[in-house]
C-alpha positions in Angstrom: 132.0 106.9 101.7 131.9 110.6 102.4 132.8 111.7 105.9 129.8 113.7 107.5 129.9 116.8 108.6 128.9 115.9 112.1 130.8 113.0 113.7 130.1 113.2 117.5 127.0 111.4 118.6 126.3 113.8 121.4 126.1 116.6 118.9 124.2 113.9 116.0 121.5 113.4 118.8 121.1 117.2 119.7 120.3 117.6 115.8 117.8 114.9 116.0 116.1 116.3 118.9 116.1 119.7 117.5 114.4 118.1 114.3 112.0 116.5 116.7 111.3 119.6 118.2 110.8 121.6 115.1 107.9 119.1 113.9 106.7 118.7 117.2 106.2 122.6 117.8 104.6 123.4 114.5 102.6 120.2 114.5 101.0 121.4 117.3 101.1 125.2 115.9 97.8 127.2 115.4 99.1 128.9 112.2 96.9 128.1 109.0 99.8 127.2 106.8 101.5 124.2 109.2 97.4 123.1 110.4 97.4 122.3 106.5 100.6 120.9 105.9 100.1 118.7 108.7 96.3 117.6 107.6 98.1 115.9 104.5 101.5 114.5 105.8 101.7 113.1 109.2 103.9 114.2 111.8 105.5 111.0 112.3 106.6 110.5 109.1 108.9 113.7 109.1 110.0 112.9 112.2 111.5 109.8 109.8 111.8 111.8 106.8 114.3 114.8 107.5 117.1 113.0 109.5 117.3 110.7 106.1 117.3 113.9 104.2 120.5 115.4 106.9 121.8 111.6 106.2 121.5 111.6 102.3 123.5 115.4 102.2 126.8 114.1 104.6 125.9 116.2 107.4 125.1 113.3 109.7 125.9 109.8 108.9 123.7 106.4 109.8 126.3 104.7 109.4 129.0 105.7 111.6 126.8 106.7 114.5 125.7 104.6 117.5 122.7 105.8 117.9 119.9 103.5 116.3 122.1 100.9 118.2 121.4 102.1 121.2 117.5 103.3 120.3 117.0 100.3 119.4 118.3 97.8 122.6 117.4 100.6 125.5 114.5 102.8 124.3 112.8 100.5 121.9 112.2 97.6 124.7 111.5 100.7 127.5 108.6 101.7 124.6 107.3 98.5 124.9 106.9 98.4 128.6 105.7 101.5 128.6 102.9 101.1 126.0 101.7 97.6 126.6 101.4 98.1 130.6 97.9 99.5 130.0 97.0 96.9 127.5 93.6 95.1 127.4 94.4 92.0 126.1 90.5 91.1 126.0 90.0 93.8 123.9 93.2 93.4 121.4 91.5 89.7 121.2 88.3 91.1 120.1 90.5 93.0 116.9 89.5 89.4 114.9 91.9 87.0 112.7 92.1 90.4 109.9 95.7 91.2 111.7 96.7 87.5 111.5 94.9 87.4 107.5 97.0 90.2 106.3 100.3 89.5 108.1 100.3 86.0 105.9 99.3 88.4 102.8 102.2 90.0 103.3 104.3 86.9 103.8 103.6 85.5 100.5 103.8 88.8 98.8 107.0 88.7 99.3 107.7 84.7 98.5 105.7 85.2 95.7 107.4 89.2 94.3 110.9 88.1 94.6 110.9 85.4 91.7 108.1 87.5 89.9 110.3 90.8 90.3 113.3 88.9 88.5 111.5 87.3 85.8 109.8 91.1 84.9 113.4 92.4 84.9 115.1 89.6 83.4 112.3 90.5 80.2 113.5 93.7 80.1 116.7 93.9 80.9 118.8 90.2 81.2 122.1 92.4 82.5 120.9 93.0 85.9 120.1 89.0 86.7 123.6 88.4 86.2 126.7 86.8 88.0 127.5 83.3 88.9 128.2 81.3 91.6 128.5 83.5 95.4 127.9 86.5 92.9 124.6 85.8 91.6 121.8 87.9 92.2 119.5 85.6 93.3 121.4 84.8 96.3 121.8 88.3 97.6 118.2 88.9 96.6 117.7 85.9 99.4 119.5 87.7 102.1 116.5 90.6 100.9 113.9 88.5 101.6 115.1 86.8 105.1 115.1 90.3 106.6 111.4 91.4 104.7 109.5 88.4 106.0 111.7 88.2 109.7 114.6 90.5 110.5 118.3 90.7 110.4 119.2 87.3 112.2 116.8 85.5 109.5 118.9 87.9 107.0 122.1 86.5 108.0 120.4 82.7 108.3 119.9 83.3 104.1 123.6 84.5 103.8 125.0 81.2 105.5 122.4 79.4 103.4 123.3 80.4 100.3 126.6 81.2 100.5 126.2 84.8 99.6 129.2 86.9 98.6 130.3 89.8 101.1 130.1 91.9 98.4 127.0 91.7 96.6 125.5 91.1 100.3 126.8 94.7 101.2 124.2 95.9 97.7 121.7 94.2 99.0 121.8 95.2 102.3 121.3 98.8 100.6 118.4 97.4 99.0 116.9 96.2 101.9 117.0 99.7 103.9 116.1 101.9 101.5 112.9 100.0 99.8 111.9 98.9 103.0 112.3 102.3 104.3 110.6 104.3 101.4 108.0 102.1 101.9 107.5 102.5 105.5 107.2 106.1 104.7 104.0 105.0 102.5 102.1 103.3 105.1 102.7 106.7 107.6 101.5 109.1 105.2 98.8 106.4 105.2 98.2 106.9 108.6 97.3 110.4 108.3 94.5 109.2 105.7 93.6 106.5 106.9 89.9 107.0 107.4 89.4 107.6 103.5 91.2 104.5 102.7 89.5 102.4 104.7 86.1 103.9 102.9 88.0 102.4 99.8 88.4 99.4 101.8 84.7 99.5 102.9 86.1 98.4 106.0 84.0 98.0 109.4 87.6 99.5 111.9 85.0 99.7 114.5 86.8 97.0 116.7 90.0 99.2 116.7 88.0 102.5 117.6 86.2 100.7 120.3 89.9 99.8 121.6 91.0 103.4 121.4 87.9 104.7 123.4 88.3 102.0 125.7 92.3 103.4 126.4 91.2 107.1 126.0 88.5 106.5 128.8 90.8 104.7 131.3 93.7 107.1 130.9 90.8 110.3 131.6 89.8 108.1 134.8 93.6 107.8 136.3 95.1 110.9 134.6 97.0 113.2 136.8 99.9 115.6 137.3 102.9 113.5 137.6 105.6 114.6 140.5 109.2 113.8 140.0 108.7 110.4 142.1 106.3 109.6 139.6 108.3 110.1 136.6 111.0 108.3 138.5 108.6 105.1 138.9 108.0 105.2 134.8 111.4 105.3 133.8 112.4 102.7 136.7 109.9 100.1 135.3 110.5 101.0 131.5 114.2 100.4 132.3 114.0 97.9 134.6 112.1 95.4 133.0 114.7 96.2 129.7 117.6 95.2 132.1 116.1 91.9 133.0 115.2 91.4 129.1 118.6 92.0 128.1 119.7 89.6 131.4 117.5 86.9 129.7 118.2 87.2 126.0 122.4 87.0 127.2 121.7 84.1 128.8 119.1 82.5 126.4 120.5 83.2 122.7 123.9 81.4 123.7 122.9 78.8 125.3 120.4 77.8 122.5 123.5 78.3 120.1 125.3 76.4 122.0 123.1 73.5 122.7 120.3 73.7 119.8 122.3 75.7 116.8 119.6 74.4 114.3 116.8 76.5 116.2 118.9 79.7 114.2 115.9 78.8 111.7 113.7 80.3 114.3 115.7 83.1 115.0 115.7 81.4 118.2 119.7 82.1 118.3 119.2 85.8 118.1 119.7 88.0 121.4 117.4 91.1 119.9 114.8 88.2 119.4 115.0 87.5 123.3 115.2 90.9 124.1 111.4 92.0 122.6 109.8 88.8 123.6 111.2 88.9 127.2 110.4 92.6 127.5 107.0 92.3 126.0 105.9 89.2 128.2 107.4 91.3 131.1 105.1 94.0 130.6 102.1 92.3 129.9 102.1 90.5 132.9 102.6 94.1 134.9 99.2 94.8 133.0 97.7 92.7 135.5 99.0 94.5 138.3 99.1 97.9 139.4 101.7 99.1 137.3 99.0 99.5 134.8 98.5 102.9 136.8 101.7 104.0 135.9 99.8 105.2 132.8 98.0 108.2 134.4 101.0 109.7 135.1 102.0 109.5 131.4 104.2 106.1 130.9 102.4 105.8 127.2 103.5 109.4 126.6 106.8 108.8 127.6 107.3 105.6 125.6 106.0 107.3 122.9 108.9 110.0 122.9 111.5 106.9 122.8 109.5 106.0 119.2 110.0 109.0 117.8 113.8 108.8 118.9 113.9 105.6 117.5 112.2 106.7 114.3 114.7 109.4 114.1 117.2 107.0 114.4 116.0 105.0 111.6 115.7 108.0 109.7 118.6 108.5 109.7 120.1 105.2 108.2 118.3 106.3 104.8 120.8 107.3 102.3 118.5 108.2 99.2 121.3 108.5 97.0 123.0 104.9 97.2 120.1 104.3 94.8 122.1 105.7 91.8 125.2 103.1 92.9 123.4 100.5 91.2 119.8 101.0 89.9 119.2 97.6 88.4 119.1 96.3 92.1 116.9 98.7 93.3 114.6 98.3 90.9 114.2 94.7 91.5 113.6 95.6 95.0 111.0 98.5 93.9 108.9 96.0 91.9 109.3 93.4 94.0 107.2 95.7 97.1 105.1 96.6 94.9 104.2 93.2 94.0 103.8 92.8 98.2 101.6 96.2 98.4 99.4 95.2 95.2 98.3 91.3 97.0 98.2 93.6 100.5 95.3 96.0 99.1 93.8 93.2 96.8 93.2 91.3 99.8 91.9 94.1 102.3 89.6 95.6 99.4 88.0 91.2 99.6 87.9 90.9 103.5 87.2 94.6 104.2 90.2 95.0 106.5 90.6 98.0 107.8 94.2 100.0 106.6 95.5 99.6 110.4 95.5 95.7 109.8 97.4 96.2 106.2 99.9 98.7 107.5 100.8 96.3 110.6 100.4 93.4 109.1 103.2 95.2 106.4 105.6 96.3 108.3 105.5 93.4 110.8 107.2 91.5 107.4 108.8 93.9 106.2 110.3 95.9 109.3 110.3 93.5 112.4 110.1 94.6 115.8 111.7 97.5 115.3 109.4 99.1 112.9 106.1 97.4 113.5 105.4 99.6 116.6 105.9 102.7 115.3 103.4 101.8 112.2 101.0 100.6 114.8 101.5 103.8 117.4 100.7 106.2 114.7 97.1 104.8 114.9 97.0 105.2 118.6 99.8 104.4 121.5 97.6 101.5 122.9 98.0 99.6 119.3 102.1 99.2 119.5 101.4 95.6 120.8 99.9 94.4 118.3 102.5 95.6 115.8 105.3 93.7 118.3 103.0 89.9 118.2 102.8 90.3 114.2 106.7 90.4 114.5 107.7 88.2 116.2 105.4 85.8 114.6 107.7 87.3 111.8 110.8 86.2 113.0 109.6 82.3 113.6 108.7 82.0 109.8 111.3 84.4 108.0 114.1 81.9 107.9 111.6 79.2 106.2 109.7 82.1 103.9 113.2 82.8 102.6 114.3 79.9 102.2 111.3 78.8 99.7 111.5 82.5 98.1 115.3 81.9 97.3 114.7 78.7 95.7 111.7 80.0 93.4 114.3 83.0 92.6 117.0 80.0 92.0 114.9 78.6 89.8 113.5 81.8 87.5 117.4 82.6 87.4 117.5 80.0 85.2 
């Protein structure tokens, strides 16, 4: 692995927030050329984009920093809080079973594309579904599917399962990041076109735009300047509630491992698990109370400059170039989302579903907690939620999704 240029995560973060910046500034720029750019590729997505691009040419590394790590357990969680204490949950009722529809689409895509993606390959080219024993492909292509349908403690369920080699497991875990990645990069330039797909889709989205209004009008009514006090309050919550989640999921994930090791199934084991659902059944309960005020002083806004952290953070784990280490394996993994997107859109274009249902319902598979949100915020703050339920619903069924997907691929392996 090539050292980076920039080692020190105090300097990697200033980099990141300088990128951030420079999209940020001419995002919001009057100047003809950037209001074009930006009418085609969404700001979000470069926000993701250019730290992979700084990852890919050495200068930073995704690897050797801390940073997602800590994006991840301290601003992702604060996000959450911060976006889901103005939440409606009447109204994110009213969104219909679509979400649920498309989040099981995705599900079998992915059952159903692994063994379909090896027997296309094996017809072309027999080399690349090769080894034997820990060192077969199917195995690793397991650990692949454990982390698409739940996350990375259903990922590491399917490498105990199958007795996957450390080595080829290290491949796939390649694999895994950057197809999953590219992809997410798809559904945000979706989100910036979103409104001519879902003409494609003929889909009725008036559910979510009622939603939106609905959150648009309520922030007008309680908007105000905040003071330093009530920036103070925002980050006190946001932070707070994280420190009792993280309390709870170091108290929970042990003792269930401990006591009930078979609920691993359910990621049940996993502290990141605890941490999301605590934090996001903390704040919805605070959506009852007055805390829900905290969002005219601008706690969506503020949670929504953690996501883009996070997304830069995520960004910069991208290394487009390990694709070339070895091809066959990503090409597997590129048919085998493609098989995932094709039974997504063949299923939205039947029930009409709008793209926001389809991009969700996506990435709750494909990237878990972590990634869901950000998908669902580029529609509108008020929508992260919904991305974080789909999830988690995600992480109960990944270990048994996997499980039948690597035994379909066991058997097309021959």
């Amino acid at each position: 692995m090539v050292e980076p240029i920039f080692k020190n995560d105090a300097i990697v973060l200033g980099i990141l927030m300088g990128i951030l910046g420079f999209v940020f500034t001419t995002s919001s720029s009057n100047n003809p050329f950037w209001k074009k750019f930006y009418k085609f590729i969404p700001s979000l997505l470069l926000c993701y984009f250019i730290p992979s691009v700084f990852n890919s040419l050495g200068i930073i590394s995704g690897d050797s920093s801390k940073l997602y790590f800590v994006a991840s357990r301290y601003l992702l969680p604060t996000s959450l809080v911060l976006l889901t204490i103005s939440i409606d949950l009447h109204e994110i009722k009213k969104l219909g079973s679509k979400a649920i529809i498309m989040f099981f689409t995705g599900t079998i895509g992915i059952i159903i594309g692994g063994p379909a993606a090896i027997l296309i390959v094996s017809a072309i080219s027999p080399d690349i579904i090769g080894g034997s024993g820990p060192d077969a492909v199917w195995r690793g292509l397991s650990t692949v599917a454990g982390s698409w349908i739940g996350g990375g403690a259903n990922q590491a369920a399917m490498k105990e399962v199958f007795e996957v080699n450390d080595s080829i497991f290290s491949s796939m875990v390649a694999v895994d990041v950057i197809i999953a990645n590219v992809w997410m990069a798809f559904l945000l330039y979706g989100t910036g076109i979103n409104n001519k797909i879902d003409r494609w889709f003929q889909a009725d989205s008036t559910s979510i735009n009622e939603l939106k209004e609905k959150i648009e009008a309520y922030q007008s009514q309680i908007m105000r300047i905040p003071t330093t006090s009530d920036i103070v309050k925002v980050l006190s919550v946001g932070f707070g509630i994280t420190a009792i989640a993280h309390i709870g999921a170091d108290l929970i994930a042990p003792s269930i491992l401990q006591n009930a090791p078979w609920l691993s199934k359910f990621s049940l084991t996993s502290s990141f698990f605890w941490l999301i659902v605590i934090s996001t059944t903390l704040s919805v309960i605070l959506s009852f109370t007055k805390a829900r005020e905290l969002e005219g002083v601008g706690a969506s806004r503020i949670g929504s400059v953690f996501i883009y952290i996070l997304v830069a953070t995520i960004g910069m784990k991208m290394n487009v170039l390990a694709i070339f280490d070895n091809p066959g394996l990503f090409i597997i993994g590129l048919i085998w989302m493609m098989i995932h997107a094709s039974m997504l859109i063949a299923v939205a274009k039947v029930i009409k579903a709008p793209f926001f249902f389809m991009a969700v319902g996506s990435q709750a598979n494909v990237g878990g907690a972590a990634s869901a949100p950000i998908v669902a915020s580029a529609f509108h703050p008020s929508l992260a939620p919904v991305g974080v339920l789909l999830a988690v619903l995600g992480y109960a069924i990944g270990t048994y999704g996997a499980w039948v997907c690597g035994v379909l691929m066991q058997v097309v392996s021959g």
